[in-house]
N, C-alpha and C positions, 0 to 999 in steps of 0.2 A: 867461301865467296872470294873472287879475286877482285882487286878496288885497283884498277889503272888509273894514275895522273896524267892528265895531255895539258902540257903548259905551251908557251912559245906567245912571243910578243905579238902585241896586235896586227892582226895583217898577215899574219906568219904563213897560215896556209892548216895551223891544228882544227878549225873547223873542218875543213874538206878532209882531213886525215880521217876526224872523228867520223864524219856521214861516211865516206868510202868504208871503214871496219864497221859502222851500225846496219850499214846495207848487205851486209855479207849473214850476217842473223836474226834468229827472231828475237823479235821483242821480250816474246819469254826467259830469254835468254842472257842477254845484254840488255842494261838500261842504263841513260845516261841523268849525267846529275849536273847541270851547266851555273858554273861560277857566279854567269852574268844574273842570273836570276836570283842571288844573297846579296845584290845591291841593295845596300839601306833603303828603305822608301824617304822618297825628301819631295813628297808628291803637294807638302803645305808651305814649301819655296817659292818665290816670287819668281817669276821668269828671268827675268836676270840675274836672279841667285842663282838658280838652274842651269843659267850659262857658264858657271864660275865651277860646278861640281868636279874634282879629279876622280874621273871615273878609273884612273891609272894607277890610285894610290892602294896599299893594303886596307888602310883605316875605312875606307867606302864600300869595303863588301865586308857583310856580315859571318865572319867564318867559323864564329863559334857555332853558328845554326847549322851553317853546312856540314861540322864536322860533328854535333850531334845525329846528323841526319842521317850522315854517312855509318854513326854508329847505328842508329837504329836499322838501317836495312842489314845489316851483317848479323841484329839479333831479330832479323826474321820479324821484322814488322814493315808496316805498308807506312810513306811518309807523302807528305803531301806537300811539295812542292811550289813554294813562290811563281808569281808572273811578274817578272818587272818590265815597265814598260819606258824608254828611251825618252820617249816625245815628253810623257808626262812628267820623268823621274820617280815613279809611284810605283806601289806594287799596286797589283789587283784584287780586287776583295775573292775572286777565284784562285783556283790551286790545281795543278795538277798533280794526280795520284799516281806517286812509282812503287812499284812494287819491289820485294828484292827478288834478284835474279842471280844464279852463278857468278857473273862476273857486272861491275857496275864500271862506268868509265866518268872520271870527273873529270873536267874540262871547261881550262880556264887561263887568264894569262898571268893571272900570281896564284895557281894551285899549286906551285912550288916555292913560294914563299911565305907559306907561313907554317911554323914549325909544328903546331897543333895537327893541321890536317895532312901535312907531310907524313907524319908518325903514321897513319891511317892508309900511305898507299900501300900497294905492295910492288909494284912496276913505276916509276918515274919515269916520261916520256917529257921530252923539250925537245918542242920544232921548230928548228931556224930557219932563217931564210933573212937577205939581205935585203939594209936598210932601204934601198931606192925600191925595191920590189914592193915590201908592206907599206911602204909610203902610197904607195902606186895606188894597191888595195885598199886602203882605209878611205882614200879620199871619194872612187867608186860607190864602196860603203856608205861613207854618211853621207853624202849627197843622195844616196837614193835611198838612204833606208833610214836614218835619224832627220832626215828634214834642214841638214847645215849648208851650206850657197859653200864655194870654191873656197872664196877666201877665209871662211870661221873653220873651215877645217885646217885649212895652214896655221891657222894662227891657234885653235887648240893641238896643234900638235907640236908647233915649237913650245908654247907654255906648258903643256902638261905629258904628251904621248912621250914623247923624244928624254924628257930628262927620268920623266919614270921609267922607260925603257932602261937606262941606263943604271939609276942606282937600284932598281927592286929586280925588273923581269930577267935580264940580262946575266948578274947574280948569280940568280934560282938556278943558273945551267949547270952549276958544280955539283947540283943536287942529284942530275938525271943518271938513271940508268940506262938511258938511250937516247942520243941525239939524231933527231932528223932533219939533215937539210935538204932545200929544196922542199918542205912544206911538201901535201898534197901532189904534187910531183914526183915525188917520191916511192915508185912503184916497191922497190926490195923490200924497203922500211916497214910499209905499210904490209905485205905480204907476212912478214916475222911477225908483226903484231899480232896478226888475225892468226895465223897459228896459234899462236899462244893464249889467244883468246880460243880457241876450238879446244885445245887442250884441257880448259877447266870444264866446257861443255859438257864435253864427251865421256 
């Protein structure tokens, strides 16, 4: 089994990276194991505790599960999968079942920061892309998809995006064995990947 990391700061553009390489195969084949779903559950938070969570920090996602998880699909077992949910800050009392597959893709924007599941990739991937640009992105984002008005996105991202960008995600770049800039844009980048994922396929 080959275990790719896709890291790169919020907004960066590794989601599109990941869905462009998961579109190129089957399911049987490739599965992904996403970061954002080993967020602690803090679903018995007050709403404005809720407001205060650093979703940007190491300490807020659960990564000893992920990297058990990640063990168990390489020893050929089926894992079951977290739903976290943004709005609520909760998991879900549902799960989705991954199966393991030839190659698994985790993907996340501190899956290179922490040294437990690091050990675990075998590919290191970090996708840049410039700060005005994932600014740009994130605020799209959580206006339409987390439920935050213009200005709570400015303001959680000078308090919490921008400074963890800088001491954790940012970092994590010396760790990659492949830097891609340009995010999802990135046609060459993404082309070498997906070979190299067809390689373990095939």
């Amino acid at each position: 089994m080959l275990v790719i990391g896709i890291a790169g700061g919020s907004g960066s553009g590794k989601t599109t990276v990941v869905k462009t390489i998961m579109k190129r195969f089957n399911k049987s084949h490739v599965s992904l194991l996403s970061q954002d779903a080993y967020y602690r559950d803090n679903g018995h938070l007050s709403a404005e505790e809720r407001a205060k969570i650093n979703f940007d920090h190491p300490s807020s996602i659960e990564f000893k599960l992920l990297s058990e998880h990640v063990d168990r699909l390489k020893n050929g077992e089926t894992i079951q999968m977290p739903i976290y949910s943004y709005v609520t800050c909760a998991r879900s009392e549902e799960t989705i079942p991954i199966e393991p597959t030839k190659v698994v893709i985790v993907e996340g924007i501190l899956v290179l920061s922490n040294p437990s599941l690091r050990k675990r990739l075998d590919i290191k991937v970090f996708v840049d892309a410039d700060s005005d640009d994932r600014l740009m992105r994130i605020i799209k984002r959580d206006i339409e998809e987390r439920g935050r008005s213009f200005m709570q996105v400015l303001d959680h991202y000078d308090k919490y995006v921008k400074p963890m960008h800088l001491t954790f995600i940012e970092p994590s770049k010396r760790y990659a064995d492949i830097i891609v800039p340009q995010g999802g844009a990135n046609k060459v980048a993404i082309d070498i990947l997906t070979s190299r994922v067809r390689e373990n396929i095939l």
